[in-house]
KOLMI-404280 format. One record per residue (C-alpha): residue number from 1; x, y, z. Coordinates in steps of 0.25 Angstrom, whole numbers, padded with zeros to 4 digits. Layout:
N
<atom><pos>NUM</pos><X>X</X><Y>Y</Y><Z>Z</Z></atom>
...
***
This chain:
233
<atom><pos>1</pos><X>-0061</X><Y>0077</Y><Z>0007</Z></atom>
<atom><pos>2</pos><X>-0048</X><Y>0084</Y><Z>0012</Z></atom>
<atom><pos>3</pos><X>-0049</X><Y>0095</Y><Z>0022</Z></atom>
<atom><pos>4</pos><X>-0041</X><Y>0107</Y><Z>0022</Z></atom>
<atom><pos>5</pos><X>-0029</X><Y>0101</Y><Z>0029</Z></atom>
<atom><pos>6</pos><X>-0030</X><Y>0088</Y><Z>0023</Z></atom>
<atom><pos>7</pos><X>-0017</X><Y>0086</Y><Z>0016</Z></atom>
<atom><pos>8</pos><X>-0021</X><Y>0076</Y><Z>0007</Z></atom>
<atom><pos>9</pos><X>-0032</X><Y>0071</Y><Z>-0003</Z></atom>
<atom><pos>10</pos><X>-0040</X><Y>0061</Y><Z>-0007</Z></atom>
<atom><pos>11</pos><X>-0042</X><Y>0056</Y><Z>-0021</Z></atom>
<atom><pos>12</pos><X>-0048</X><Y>0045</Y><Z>-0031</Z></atom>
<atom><pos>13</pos><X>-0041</X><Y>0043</Y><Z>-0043</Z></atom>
<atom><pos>14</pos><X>-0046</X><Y>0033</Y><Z>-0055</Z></atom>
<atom><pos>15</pos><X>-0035</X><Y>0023</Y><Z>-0056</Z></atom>
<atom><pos>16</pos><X>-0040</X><Y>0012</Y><Z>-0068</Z></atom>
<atom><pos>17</pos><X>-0054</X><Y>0016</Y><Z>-0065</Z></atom>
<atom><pos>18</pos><X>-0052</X><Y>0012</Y><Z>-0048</Z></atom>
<atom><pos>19</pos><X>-0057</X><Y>0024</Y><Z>-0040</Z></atom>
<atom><pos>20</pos><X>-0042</X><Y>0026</Y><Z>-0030</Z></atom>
<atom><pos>21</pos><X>-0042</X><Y>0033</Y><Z>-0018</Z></atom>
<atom><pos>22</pos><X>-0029</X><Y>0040</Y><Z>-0016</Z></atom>
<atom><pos>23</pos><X>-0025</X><Y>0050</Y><Z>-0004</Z></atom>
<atom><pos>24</pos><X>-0015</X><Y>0060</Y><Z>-0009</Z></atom>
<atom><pos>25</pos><X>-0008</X><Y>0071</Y><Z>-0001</Z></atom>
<atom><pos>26</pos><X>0006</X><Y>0077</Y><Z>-0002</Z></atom>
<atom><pos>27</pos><X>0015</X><Y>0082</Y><Z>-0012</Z></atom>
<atom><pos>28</pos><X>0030</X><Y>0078</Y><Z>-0018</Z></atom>
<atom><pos>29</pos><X>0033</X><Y>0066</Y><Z>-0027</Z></atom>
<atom><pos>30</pos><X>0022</X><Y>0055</Y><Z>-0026</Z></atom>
<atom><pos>31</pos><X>0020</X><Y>0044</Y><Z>-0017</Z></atom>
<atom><pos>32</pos><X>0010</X><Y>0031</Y><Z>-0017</Z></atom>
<atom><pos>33</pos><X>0006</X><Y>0028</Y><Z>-0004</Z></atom>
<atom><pos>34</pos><X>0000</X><Y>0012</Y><Z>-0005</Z></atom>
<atom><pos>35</pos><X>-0008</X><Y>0009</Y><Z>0008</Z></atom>
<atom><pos>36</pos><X>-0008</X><Y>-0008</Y><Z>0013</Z></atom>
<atom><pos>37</pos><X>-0019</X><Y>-0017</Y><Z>0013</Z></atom>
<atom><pos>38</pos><X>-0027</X><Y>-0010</Y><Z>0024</Z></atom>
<atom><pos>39</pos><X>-0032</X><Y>0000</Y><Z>0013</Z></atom>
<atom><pos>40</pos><X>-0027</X><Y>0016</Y><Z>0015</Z></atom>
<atom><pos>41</pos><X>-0027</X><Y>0024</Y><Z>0028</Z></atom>
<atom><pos>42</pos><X>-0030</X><Y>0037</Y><Z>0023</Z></atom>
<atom><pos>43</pos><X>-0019</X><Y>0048</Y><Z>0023</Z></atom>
<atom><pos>44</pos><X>-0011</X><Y>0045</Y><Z>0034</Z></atom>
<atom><pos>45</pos><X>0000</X><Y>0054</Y><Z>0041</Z></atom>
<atom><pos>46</pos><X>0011</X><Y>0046</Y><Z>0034</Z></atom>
<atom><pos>47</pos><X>0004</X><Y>0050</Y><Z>0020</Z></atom>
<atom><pos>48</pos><X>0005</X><Y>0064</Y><Z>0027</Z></atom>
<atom><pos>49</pos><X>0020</X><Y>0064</Y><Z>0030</Z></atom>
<atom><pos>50</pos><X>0023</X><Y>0057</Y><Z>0014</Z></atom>
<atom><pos>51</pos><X>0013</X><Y>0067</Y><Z>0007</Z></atom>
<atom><pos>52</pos><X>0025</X><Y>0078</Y><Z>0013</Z></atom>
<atom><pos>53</pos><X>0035</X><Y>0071</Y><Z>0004</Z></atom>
<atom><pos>54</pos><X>0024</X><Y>0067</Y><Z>-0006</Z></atom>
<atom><pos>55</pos><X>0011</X><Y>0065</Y><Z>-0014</Z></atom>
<atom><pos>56</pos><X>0006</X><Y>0054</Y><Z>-0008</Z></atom>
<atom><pos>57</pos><X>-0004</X><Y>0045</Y><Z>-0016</Z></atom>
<atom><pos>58</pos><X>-0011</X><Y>0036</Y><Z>-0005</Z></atom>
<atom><pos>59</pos><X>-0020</X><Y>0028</Y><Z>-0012</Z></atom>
<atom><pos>60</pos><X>-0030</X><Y>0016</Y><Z>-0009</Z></atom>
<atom><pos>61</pos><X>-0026</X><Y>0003</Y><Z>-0016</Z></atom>
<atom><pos>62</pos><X>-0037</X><Y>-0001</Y><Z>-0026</Z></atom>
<atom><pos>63</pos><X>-0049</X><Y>-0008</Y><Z>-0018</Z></atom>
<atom><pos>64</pos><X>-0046</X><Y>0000</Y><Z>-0004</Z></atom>
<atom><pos>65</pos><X>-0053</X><Y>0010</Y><Z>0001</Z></atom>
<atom><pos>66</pos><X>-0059</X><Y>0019</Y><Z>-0008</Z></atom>
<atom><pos>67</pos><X>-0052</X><Y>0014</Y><Z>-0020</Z></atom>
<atom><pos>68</pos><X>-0060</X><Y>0006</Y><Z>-0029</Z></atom>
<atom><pos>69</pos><X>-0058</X><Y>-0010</Y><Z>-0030</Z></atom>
<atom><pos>70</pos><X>-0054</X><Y>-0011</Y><Z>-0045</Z></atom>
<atom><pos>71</pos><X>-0055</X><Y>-0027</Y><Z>-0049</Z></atom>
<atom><pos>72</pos><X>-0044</X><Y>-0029</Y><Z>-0055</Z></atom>
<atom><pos>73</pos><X>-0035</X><Y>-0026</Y><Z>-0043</Z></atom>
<atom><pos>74</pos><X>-0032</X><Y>-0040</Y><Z>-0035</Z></atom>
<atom><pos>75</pos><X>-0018</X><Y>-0041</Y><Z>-0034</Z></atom>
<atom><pos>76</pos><X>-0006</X><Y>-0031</Y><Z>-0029</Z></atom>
<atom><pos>77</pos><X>-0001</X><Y>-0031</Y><Z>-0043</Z></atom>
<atom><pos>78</pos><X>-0015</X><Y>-0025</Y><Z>-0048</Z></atom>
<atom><pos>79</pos><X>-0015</X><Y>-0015</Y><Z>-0035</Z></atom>
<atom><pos>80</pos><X>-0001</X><Y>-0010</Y><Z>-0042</Z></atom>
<atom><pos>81</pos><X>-0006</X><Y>-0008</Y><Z>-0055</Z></atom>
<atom><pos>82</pos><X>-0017</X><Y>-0001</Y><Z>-0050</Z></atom>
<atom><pos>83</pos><X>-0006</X><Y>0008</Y><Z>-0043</Z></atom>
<atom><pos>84</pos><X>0001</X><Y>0011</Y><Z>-0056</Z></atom>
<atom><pos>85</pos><X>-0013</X><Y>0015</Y><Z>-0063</Z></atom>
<atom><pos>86</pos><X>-0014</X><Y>0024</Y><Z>-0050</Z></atom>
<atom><pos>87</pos><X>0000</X><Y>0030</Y><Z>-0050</Z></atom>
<atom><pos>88</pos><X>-0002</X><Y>0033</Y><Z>-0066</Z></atom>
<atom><pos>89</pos><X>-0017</X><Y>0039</Y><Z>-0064</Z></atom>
<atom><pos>90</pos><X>-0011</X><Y>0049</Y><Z>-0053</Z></atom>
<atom><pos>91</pos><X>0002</X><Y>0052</Y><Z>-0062</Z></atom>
<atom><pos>92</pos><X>0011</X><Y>0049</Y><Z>-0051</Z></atom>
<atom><pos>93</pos><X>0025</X><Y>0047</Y><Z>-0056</Z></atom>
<atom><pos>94</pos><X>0034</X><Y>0038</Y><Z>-0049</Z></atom>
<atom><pos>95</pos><X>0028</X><Y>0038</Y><Z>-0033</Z></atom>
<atom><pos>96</pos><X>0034</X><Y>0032</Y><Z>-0021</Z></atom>
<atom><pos>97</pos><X>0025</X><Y>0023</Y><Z>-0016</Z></atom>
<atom><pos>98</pos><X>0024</X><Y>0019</Y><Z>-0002</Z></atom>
<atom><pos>99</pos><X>0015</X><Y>0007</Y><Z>0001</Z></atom>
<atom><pos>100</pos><X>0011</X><Y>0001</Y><Z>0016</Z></atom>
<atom><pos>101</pos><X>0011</X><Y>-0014</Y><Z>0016</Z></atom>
<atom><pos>102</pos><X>0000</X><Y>-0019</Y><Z>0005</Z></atom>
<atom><pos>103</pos><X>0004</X><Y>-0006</Y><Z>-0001</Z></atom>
<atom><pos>104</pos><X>0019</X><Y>-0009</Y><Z>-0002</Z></atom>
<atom><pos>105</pos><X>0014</X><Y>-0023</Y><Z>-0009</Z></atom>
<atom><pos>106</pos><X>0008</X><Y>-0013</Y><Z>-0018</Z></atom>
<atom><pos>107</pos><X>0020</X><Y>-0005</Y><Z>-0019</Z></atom>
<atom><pos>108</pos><X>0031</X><Y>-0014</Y><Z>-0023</Z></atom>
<atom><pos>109</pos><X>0020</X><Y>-0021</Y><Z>-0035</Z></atom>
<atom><pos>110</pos><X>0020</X><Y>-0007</Y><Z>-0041</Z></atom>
<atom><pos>111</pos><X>0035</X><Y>-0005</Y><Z>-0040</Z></atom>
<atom><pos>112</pos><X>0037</X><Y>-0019</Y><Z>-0045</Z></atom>
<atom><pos>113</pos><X>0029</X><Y>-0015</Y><Z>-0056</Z></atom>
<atom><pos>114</pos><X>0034</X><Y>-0001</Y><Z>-0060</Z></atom>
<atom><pos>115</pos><X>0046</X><Y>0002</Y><Z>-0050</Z></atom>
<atom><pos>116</pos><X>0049</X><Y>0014</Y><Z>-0060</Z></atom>
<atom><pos>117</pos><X>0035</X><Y>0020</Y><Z>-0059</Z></atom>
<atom><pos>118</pos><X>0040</X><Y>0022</Y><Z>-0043</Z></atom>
<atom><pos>119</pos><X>0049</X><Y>0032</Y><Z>-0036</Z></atom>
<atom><pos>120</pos><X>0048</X><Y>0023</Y><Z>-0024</Z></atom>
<atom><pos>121</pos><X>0044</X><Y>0013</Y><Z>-0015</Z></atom>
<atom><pos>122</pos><X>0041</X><Y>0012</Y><Z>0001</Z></atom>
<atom><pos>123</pos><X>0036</X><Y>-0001</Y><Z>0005</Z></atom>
<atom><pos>124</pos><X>0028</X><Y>-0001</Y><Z>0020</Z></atom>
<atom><pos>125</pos><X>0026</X><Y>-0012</Y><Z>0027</Z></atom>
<atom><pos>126</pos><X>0024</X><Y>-0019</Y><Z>0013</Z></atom>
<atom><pos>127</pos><X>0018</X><Y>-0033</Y><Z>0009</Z></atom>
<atom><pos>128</pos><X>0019</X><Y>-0041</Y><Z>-0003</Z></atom>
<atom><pos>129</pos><X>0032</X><Y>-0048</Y><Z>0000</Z></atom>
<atom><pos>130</pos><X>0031</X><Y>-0062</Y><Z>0008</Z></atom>
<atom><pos>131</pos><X>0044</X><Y>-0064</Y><Z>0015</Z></atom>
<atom><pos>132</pos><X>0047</X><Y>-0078</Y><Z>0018</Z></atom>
<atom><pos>133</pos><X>0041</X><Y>-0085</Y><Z>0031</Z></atom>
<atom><pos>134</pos><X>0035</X><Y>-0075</Y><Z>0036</Z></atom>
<atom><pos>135</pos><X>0019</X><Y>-0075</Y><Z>0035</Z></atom>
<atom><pos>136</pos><X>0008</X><Y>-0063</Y><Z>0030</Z></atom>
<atom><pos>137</pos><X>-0001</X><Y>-0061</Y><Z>0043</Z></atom>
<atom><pos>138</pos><X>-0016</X><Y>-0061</Y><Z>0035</Z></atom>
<atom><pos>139</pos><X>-0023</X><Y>-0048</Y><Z>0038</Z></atom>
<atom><pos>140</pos><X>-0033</X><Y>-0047</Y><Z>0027</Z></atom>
<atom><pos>141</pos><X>-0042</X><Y>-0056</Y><Z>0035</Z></atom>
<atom><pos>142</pos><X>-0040</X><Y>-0052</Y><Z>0048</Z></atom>
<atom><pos>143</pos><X>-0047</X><Y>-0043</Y><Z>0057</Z></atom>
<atom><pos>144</pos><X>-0043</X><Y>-0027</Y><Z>0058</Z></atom>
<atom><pos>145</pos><X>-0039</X><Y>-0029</Y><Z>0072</Z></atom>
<atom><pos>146</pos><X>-0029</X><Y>-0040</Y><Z>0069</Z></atom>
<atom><pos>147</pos><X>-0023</X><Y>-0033</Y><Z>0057</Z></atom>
<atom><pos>148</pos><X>-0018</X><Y>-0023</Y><Z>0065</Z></atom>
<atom><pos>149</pos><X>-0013</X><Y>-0031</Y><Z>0075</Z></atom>
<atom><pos>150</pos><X>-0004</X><Y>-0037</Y><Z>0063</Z></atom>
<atom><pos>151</pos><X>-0001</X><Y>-0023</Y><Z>0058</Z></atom>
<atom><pos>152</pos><X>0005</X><Y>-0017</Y><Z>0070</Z></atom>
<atom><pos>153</pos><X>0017</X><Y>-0024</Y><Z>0075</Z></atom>
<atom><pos>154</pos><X>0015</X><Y>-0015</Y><Z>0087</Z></atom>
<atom><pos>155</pos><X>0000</X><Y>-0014</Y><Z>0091</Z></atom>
<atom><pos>156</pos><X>0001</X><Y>-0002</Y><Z>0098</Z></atom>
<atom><pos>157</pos><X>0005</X><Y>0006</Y><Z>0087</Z></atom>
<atom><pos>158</pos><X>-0006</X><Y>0001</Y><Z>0079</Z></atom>
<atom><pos>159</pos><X>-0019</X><Y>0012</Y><Z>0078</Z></atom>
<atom><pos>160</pos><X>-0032</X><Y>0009</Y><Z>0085</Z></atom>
<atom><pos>161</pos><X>-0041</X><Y>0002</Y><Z>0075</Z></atom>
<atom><pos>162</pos><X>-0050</X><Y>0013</Y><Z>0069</Z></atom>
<atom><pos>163</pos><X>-0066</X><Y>0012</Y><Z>0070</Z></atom>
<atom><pos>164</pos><X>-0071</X><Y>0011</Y><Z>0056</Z></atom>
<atom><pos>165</pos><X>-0083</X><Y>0015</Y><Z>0050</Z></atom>
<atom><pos>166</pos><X>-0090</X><Y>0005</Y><Z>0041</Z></atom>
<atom><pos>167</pos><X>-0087</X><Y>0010</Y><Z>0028</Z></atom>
<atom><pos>168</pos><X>-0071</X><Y>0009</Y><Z>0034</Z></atom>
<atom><pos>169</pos><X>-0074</X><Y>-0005</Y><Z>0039</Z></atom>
<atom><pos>170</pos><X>-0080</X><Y>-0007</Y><Z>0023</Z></atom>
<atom><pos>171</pos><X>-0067</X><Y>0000</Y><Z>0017</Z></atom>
<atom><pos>172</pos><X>-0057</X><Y>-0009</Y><Z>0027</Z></atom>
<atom><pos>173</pos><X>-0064</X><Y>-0022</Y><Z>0024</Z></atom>
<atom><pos>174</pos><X>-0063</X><Y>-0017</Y><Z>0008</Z></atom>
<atom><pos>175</pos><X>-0048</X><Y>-0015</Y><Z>0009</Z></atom>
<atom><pos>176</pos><X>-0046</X><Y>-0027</Y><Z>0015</Z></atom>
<atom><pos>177</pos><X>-0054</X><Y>-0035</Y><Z>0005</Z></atom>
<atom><pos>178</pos><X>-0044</X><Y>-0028</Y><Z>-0006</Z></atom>
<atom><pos>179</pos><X>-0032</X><Y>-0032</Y><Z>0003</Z></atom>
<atom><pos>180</pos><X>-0036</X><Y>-0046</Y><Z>0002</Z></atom>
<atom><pos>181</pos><X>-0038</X><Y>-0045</Y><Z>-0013</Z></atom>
<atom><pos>182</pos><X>-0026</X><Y>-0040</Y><Z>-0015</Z></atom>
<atom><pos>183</pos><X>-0016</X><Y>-0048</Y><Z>-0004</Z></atom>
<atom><pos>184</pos><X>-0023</X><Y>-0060</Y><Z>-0002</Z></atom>
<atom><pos>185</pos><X>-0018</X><Y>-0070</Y><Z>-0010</Z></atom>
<atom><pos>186</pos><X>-0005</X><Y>-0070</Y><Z>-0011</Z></atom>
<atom><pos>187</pos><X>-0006</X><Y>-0064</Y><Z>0004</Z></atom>
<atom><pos>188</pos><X>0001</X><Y>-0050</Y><Z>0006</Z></atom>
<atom><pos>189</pos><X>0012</X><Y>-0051</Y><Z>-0004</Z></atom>
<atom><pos>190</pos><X>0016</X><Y>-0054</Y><Z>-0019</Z></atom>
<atom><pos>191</pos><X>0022</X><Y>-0069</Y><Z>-0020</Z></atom>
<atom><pos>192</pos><X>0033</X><Y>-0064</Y><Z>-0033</Z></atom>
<atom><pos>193</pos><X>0035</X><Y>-0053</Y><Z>-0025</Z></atom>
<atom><pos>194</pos><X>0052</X><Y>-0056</Y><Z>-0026</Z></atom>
<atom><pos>195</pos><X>0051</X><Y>-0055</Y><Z>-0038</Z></atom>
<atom><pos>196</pos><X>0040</X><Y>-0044</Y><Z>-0041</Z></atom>
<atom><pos>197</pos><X>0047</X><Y>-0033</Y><Z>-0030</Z></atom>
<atom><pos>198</pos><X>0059</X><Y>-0037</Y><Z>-0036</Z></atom>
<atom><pos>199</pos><X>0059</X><Y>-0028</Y><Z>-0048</Z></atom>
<atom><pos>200</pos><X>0053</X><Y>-0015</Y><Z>-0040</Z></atom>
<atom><pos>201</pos><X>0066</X><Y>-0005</Y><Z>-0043</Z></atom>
<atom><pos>202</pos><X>0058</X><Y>0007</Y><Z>-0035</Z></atom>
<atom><pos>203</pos><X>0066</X><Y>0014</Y><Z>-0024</Z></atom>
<atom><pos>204</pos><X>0060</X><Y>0007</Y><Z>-0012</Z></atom>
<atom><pos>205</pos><X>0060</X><Y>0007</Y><Z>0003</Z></atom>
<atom><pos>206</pos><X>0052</X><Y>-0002</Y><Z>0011</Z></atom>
<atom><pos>207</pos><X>0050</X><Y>0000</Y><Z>0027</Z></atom>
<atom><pos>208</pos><X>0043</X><Y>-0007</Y><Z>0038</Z></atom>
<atom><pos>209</pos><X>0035</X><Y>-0004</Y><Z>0050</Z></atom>
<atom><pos>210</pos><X>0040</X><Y>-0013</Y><Z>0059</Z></atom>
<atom><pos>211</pos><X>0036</X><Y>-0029</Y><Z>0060</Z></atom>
<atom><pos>212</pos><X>0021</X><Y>-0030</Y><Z>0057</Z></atom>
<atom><pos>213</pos><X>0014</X><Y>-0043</Y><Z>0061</Z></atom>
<atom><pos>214</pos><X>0007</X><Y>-0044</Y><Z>0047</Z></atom>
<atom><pos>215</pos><X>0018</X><Y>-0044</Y><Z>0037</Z></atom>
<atom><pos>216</pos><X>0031</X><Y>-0052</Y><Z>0039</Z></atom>
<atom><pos>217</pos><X>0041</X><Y>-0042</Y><Z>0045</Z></atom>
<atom><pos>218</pos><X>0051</X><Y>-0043</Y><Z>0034</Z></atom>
<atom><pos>219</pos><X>0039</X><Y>-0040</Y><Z>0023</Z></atom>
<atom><pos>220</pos><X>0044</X><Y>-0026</Y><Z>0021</Z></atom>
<atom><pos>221</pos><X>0060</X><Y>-0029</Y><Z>0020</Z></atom>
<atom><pos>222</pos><X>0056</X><Y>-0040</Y><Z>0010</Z></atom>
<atom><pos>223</pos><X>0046</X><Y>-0030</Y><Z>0001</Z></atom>
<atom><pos>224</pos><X>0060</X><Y>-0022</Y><Z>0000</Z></atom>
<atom><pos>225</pos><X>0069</X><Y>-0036</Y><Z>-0004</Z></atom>
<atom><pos>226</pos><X>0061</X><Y>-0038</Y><Z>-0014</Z></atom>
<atom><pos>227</pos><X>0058</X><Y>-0024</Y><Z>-0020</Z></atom>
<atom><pos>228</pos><X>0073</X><Y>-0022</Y><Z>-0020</Z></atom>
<atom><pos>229</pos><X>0077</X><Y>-0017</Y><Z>-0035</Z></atom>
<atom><pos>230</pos><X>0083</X><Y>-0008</Y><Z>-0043</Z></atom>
<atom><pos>231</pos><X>0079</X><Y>0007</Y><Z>-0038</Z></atom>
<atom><pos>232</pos><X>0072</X><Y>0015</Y><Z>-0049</Z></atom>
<atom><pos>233</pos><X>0078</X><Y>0029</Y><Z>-0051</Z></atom>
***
């Protein structure tokens, strides 16, 4: 439950018949925040600073967290469709959406699906392109500990690993199961995705954090290559 000076809220919406969490705070024109493969980190203080320009929608991707596991949802393509169901349930007209790494993979299927249903798109650190030569570092298996390592370019930026309670141990593993459903095979990105990206025509911009050790540094500028199209007014 929210305190007094909590500025945003927790919700569960039905969506097809999937229980969703979403977290939502702020007010202004809408904006989709799409979390990446390690599942949602709650409201954090860069959800703060949008929700002063926007309504942010921050929710957890089918299967993660407190969001039920529908059985249809096994691929990228189902996780967009889902989103579109979610942005018709809520009635929100042409969001932005901003999605962090698996989230962006999420992103760029739903603007290459209905670009005119969009306003925007910001692209963080995105998968789902395979640039040539370059290898997909595998995190799905790996152990928490070395996943960071991978994450953080510098490691002394990096936050200390938190002490989880069981149930939070449960969730990770859970989202990590779902991670793996859904990026396994092929790994961490869409093989017709020169194609499939290629006929997004939303406003787009795509930004990196700097060389991280488990996507190809050039994975974002190629997301961007190949979401290039006409822009939607």
């Amino acid at each position: 439950m929210p305190t007094a000076t909590q500025s945003w809220v927790e919700e569960f919406v039905d969506v097809g018949g999937t229980r969703t969490q979403v977290l939502k705070g702020g007010s202004g024109s809408p904006l989709l925040v799409l979390h990446g493969a390690g599942g949602n980190p709650g409201w954090m203080p860069y959800h703060e600073a949008l929700s002063e320009h926007f309504t942010v929608y921050a929710p957890s991707h089918p299967g993660y967290d407190h969001t039920a596991r529908p059985s249809w949802v096994s691929t990228m393509t189902d996780v967009a469709h889902f989103y579109l169901g979610f942005m018709r349930v809520l009635g929100l007209e042409r969001p932005a959406i901003m999605g962090f790494s698996m989230g962006g993979w999420i992103a760029a299927e739903i603007a290459a699906m209905r670009s005119d249903r969009l306003r925007g798109l910001v692209l963080v650190d995105a998968v789902g392109i395979r640039p040539r030569g370059e290898p997909i570092a595998e995190v799905l298996m790996a152990p928490p500990q070395d996943v960071q390592k991978l994450a953080y370019y510098d490691l002394s930026q990096a936050p200390p690993e938190p002490t989880l309670t069981p149930e939070e141990q449960a969730v990770q593993w859970s989202n990590r199961e779902m991670a793996s459903r859904l990026c396994w095979k092929p790994y961490m990105h869409n093989p017709n995705s020169r194609s499939t990206y290629g006929s997004s025509g939303s406003p787009r911009l795509s930004s990196g954090g700097g060389r991280i050790a488990s996507s190809p540094s050039n994975a974002g500028t190629c997301t961007m290559k190949f979401c290039r199209a006409r822009r939607c007014t």
